[in-house]
C-alpha positions, 0 to 999 in steps of 0.5 A: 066886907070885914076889916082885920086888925092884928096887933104884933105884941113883942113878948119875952119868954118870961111874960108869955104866961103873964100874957095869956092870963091877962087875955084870959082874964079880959074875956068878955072885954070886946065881945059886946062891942058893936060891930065886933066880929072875931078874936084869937090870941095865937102864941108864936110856937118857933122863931119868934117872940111875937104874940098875934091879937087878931080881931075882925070887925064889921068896918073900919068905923066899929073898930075905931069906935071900940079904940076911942071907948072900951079899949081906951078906957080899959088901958088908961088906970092907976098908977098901981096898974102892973107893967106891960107883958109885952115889950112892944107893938105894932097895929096891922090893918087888914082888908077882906077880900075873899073868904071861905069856910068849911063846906057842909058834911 
């Protein structure tokens, strides 16, 4: 089954908006990689200041792939590149042991 990655952005309430720009303006960036499954962006809404990236992937080897290539390239820039939203993160790693969905009308 998929692997889950949930990246736990530390976000102070004057970069929120900064944030979600930012996101909105990648889209597109991790969509065509190979083996990628899901994205959302959750915004915290009471008692915390931590955004969620949630991704899922095909495996854990897709995932990899994606942080070694597009990933690491899109954060690696010019000296010019604007400061960091986020004040902190830490990478949560998920396996996939059970799913549902919706059952059909």
């Amino acid at each position: 089954m998929s692997v889950v990655k949930i990246n736990v952005l530390t976000v102070p309430a004057e970069q929120r908006e900064t944030l979600e720009k930012r996101f909105a303006s990648r889209a597109g960036a991790v969509e065509g990689s190979d083996g990628f499954e899901w994205f959302e962006l959750l915004r915290p809404v009471e008692g915390t200041d931590n955004y969620l990236v949630y991704t899922r992937w095909r495996d854990e080897e897709s995932f990899q792939a994606w942080m070694e290539g597009p990933m690491k390239a899109a954060h690696q820039g010019s000296s010019d590149r604007p400061k960091p939203a986020a004040s902190g993160s830490t990478l949560w790693s998920f396996e996939v042991v059970q799913q549902a969905k919706p059952k059909s009308a």
